[in-house]
Structures are given as structure tokens and as C-alpha cells.
N, C-alpha and C positions, 0 to 999 in steps of 0.2 A: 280685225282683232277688236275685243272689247277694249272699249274707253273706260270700263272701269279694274281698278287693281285693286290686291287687298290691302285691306288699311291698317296701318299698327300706328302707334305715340311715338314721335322722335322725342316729346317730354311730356313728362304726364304732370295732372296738376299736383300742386305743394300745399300742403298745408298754411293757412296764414292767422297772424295771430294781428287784432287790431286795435287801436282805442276807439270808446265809443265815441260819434260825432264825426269821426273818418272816413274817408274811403279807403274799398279793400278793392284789388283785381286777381282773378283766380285764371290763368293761363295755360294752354297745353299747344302743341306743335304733333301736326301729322302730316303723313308722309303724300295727302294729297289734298287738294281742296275740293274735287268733287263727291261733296258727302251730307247727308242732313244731319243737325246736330239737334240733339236736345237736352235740355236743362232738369236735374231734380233737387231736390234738397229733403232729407230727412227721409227719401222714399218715393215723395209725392212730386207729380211736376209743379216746376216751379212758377207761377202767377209771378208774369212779368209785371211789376205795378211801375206807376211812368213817373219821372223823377229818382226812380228807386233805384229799378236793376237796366242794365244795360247789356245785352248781351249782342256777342256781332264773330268779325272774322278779318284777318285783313291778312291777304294769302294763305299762308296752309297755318297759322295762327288762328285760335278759338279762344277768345274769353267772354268772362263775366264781368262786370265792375257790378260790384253795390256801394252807395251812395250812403254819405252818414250813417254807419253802423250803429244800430242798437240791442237793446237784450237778446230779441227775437229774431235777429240774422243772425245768431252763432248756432252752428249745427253744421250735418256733413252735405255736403255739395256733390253731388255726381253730373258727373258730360257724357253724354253717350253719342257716337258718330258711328254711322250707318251707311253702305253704297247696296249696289245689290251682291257684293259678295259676303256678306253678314255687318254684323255691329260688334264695337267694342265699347268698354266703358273706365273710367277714373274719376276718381274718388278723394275728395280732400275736407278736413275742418276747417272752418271759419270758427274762431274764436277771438268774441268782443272781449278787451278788458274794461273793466268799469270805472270810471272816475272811483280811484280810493276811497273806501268808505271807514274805514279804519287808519287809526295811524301807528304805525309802530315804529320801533329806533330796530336796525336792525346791525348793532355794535351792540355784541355782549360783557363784555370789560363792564362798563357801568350800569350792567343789572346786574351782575354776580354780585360786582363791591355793595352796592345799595342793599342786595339780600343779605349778604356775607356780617355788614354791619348793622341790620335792623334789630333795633332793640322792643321786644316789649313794654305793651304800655304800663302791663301791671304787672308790678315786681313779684306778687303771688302766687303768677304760671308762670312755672318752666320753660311752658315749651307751647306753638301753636299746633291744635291737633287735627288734621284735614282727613273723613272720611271716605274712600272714594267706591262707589258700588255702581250695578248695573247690570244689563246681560251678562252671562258665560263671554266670551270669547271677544269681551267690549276695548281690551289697549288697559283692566284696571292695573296690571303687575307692569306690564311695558311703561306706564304713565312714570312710577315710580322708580322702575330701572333707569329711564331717561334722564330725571330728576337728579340721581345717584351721576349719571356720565355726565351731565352739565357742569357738577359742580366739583366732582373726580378728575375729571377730564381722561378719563379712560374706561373702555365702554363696560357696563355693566350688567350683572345677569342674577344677581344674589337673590331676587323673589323672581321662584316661577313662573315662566307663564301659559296662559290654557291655550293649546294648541286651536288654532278656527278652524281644522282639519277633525278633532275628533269630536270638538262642540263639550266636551266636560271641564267641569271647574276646578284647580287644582288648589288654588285656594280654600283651604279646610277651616285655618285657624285665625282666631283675629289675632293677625301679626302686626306689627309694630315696627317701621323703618322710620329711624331719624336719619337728616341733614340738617345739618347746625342746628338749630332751633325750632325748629318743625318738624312734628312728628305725622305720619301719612301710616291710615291703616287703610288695608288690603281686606274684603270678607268677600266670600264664596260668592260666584256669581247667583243674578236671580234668573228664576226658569219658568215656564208655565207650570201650572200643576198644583196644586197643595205636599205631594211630598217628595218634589223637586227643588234641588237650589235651597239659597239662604233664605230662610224664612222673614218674613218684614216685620216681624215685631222683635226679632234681633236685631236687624238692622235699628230700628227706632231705641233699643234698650241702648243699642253702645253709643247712639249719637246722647242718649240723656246720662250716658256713664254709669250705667252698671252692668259692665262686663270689662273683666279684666284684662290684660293682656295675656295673648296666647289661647286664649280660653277655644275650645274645638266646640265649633257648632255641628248641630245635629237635624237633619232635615226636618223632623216631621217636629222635635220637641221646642220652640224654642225657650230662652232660659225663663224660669221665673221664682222668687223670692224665695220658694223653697230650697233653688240649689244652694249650694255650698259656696258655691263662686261667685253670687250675684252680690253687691255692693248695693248695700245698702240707701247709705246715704255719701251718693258721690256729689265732690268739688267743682270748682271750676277745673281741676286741676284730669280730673275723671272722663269727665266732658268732651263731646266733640265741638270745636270752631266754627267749623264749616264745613258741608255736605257737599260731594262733588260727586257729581252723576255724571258715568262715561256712557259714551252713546258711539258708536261705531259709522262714519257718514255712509258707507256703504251698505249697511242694513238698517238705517232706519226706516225705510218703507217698509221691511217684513219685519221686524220686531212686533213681535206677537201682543195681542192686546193686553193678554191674561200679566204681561209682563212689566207692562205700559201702568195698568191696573196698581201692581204691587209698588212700583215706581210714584205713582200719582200719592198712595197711600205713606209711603214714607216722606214725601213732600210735604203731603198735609202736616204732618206732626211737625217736622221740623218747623214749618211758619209759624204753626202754633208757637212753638219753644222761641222765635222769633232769630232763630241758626240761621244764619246765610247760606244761601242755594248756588252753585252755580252749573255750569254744563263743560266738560270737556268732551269735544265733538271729535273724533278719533280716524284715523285712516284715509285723511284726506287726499290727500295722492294717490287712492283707488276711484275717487269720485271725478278726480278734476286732471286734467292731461295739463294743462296750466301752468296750474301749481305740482304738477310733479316736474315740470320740467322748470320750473324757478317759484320755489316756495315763499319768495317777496311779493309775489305777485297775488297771494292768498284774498287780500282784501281785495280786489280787482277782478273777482271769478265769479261769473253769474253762477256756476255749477255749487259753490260756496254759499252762497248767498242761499239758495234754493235751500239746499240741506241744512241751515240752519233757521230757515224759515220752518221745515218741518218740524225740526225739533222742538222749536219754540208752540208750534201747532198742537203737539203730540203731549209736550211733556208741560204746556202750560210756563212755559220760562222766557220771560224777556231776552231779545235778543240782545242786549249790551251783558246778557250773564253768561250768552257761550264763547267758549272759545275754541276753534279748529288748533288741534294740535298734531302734529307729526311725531311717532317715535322710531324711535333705533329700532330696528330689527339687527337680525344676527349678526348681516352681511354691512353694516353703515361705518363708515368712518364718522372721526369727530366734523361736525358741522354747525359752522354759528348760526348761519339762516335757522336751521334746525331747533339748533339749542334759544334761539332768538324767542320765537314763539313758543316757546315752553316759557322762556323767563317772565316773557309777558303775563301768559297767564297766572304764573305764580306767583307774582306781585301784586296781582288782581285778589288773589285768593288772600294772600299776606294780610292784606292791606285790610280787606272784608271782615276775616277772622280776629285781629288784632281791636278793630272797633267796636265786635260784640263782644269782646273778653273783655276792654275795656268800659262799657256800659255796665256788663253784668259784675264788673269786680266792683265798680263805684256804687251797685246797689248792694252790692256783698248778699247776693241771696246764693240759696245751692234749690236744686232740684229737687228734694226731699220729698216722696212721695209718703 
């Protein structure tokens, strides 16, 4: 009779999750030990380097060990065991966490209160005004439903949002949602094209405040001194704060350039205007298995790090101005981790917007074209 049988896993390998500077070992059990085994990662056979990986067998037991994890050991591991009655194979991630590179508090009790009680520097504005644009299908109405359930405490849906399934923007009008003392607008996404999407000389007219609220934009026209509706000579009060560009972590590689373009161009003006910039990085628990599976671990995700490295690449934006955020979708319960990293970055915004309203109310100028 043959001496060999066929082979199956009595356990296959596990995923493992590690900090960096540790060792990891990735382990499987089969059902015999006369078998050649071999190592991949990413695809590619694995370059056993010495000090690094170790790889061996001890009875019907197969592992790896790698030695001090770093960025460039997190990726998928395959083992494949072979006799001559065929091969089988298993599959596992290796994911580094990274020394925190951020710090956050992740109790939301005392950033509600600290939001909840911020007062205004200048008693002249009402309210902070934050606008947030970007691709079609970017988290911009989710950002501000989340904003609504953080501080509701029960989930909300009151601004539309544009489905990523049919890629159009349901965002027509510049609407207006307040929470306590900030006000957040909503305008149509941007699209490649010339008579696609909100046009960026709307975008630029409502961050300098002349366009009212509600006001319906129109693809190809956008507003100018002749209409009816454009303000003339808008306040601080008119004004946008702060400029928040949403960015989707999951498609900023194909984010079209033409889009990128329009984006770069509405940036420009606002630094002119000297308006704080920032980035909310969106859908991160589609990029990172991580952070989907514990969203405290955000700051600790090379997958993280990566994606906002591009965006910073793409959109020209220091990386202390983005911020990865998670929203509610249909199906979420309430969650502080969740709601955590929203507060964070809205205290960021808070705090940005409050110091140029503050600047610009001590010089008491308006925009007066």
C-alpha cells in the first residue's frame, strides 16, 4: 500500500493581529507529517530572511514565526502542503498595530459637555458655519446625520443620503442643519465634467457668503450678481468657518482627477480667504479589517495611515488636518467608539473655525466684493 494518504487541516491558520516590535506565529495542524510545505505571502513565495521568519514543523504541526513585526510584515500568509496525492492550501492576515500615532480620549461624556457648553468668541456670530463638499457618494449627508445621532442620541436620517449604488447626488440645495451652535451645510456632490455636479465657483461663492440658504443650484449656471438671490455684501455672519472636504478611504485611489482638479480649485480660494481647511476621510472600516473590528485601534492601522497619506498627496492637505471618521449607516446602533471619533474631529473643526471668526471679527472686515 502507499505510504502516502490524503492530506486535509485538522486546523487551519488564524488570523493574527500584532504590535509592532513583537513576535507573531501563524500555525496549522494536519492530518500527516509526510508532506512538503510551502510558504507565501501577498501571493509571492516567501524570502525566508534569517533573524526574521522562521519557518519549521514539529510532528504534524506547520508554522511560521516572524520576528519583531514591522509595517511591511502585515499582509495575507498562505501555507500550502503537498504529498503526491495533491496540495492543499490556508490562508491567514498578519496585521501590525503601530505604536499610536494619535491620541484620542475615547469617553464621550466630556466632549459632548465641552461641545454642548462652547461658547463663541465673538458675540456677533450666531452660530459656526462648517461647509462640507466633495465626490457624489463621499459620507457628505451621513457626516451630518452622525453629528445629529451623537448628540440626539437616537439614530438619524433627516438629510438624504446619495446612494454609492447609483453614484448620483441628492443634494440639490444649499441646506442648512444646525446642532446647538453650528451650523453644517450640505451642497451637491462634485463630478468630472463641466455640466456635471456642483459647480466650484458655487462652492467658492457660499464659502465667501453669497448664497443664501436653501438656494437650488444649477449645474451648468452657477450663481452670479445678477441673480436675485446672490448677497451682495455678506457678514461674517454669511460666511463659511471652515471648509471640510469629505474624501471616501475607499476610493481615493480612483477619484477621478478632473475631480481632484475642482477640489484643488476650491482649496485655492479658500487659503486665499485664509478659511480653515480640513479633511474628513470617510468609510474607514471598508479599507482597514482593524479598525472594523475595533475602531480604537484607528490610530494604530498602517492600512489608516496609508489612506491618509494619499490624501494628503492628492488633495495637498497636511496630515494633522485629516481625520478618518466612521458613520452610522442604516443598520448601527448607538456607539461611543463611533460617536468618539466624530467628536474628536468636531472639536477640531470647533476650535479652527471659532479662531478665524475670532481674527476676522477683531479686524471687523466683511468680504465686500
Amino acid at each position: 500500500s502507499s505510504p502516502f494518504i490524503s492530506i486535509e487541516f485538522v486546523t487551519v491558520l488564524a488570523d493574527k493581529q500584532v504590535q509592532v516590535g513583537k513576535d507573531v506565529t501563524l500555525r496549522c495542524e494536519t492530518n500527516t507529517g509526510r508532506i512538503n510545505v510551502t510558504w507565501e505571502k501577498k501571493g509571492q513565495k516567501l524570502d525566508c530572511v534569517e533573524d526574521k521568519h522562521k519557518t519549521g514543523r514539529i510532528g504534524t504541526t506547520i508554522f511560521l514565526e516572524i520576528k519583531n513585526a514591522e509595517m511591511e510584515d502585515e499582509g495575507q500568509y498562505t501555507v500550502t502542503i503537498q504529498n503526491s496525492w495533491g496540495s492543499i492550501s490556508s490562508s491567514a492576515m498578519v496585521l501590525v498595530e503601530l505604536d499610536e500615532w494619535r491620541k484620542i480620549r475615547w469617553q464621550q461624556d466630556p466632549m459632548i459637555k465641552a461641545l454642548d457648553d462652547f461658547n463663541i468668541s465673538s458675540e456677533g456670530v450666531r452660530e459656526l458655519r462648517f461647509l462640507l463638499y466633495g465626490p457624489v457618494g463621499a459620507g457628505k449627508s451621513s457626516i451630518i446625520n452622525t453629528i445629529n445621532t451623537v448628540f440626539e442620541g437616537h439614530h438619524y436620517i433627516n438629510c438624504l443620503t446619495a446612494s454609492a449604488l447609483t453614484g448620483d447626488s441628492f443634494t440639490t440645495k444649499f441646506e442648512k442643519f444646525s446642532v446647538k451652535n453650528f451650523a453644517f451645510y450640505d451642497v451637491m456632490g462634485l463630478e468630472e465634467g463641466v455640466y456635471k455636479g456642483v459647480h466650484p465657483g458655487d462652492i467658492i461663492n457660499a464659502v465667501k457668503g453669497h448664497i443664501p440658504d436653501d438656494y437650488k443650484f444649477k449645474y451648468n449656471a452657477p450663481i452670479d450678481k445678477e441673480n436675485t438671490n446672490y448677497i451682495n455684501k455678506p457678514t461674517l455672519n454669511d460666511q463659511i468657518h471652515c471648509l471640510v472636504s469629505v474624501i471616501p478611504a475607499d476610493k481615493i485611489t480612483i477619484i477621478n482627477d478632473g475631480v481632484i482638479q475642482k477640489m484643488k480649485e476650491i482649496r485655492a480660494e479658500a487659503s486665499e480667504l485664509g478659511i480653515p481647511q480640513v479633511v474628513f476621510m470617510t468609510r474607514v472600516d471598508q479599507v482597514c479589517i482593524m479598525t472594523q473590528r475595533d475602531i480604537t485601534k484607528i490610530y494604530q492601522s498602517r492600512k489608516i495611515k496609508e489612506k491618509m497619506m494619499e490624501c494628503s498627496n492628492r488633495l495637498g492637505v497636511v496630515m494633522n488636518c485629516i481625520f478618518p471618521v466612521k458613520n452610522y449607516s442604516d443598520d448601527n446602533n448607538p456607539n461611543e467608539k463611533l460617536n468618539c471619533l466624530m467628536l474628536e474631529a468636531l472639536t477640531q473643526i470647533v476650535r479652527a473655525a471659532n479662531a478665524y471668526v475670532k481674527k476676522n471679527y477683531m479686524k471687523n472686515i466683511s468680504m465686500n466684493e
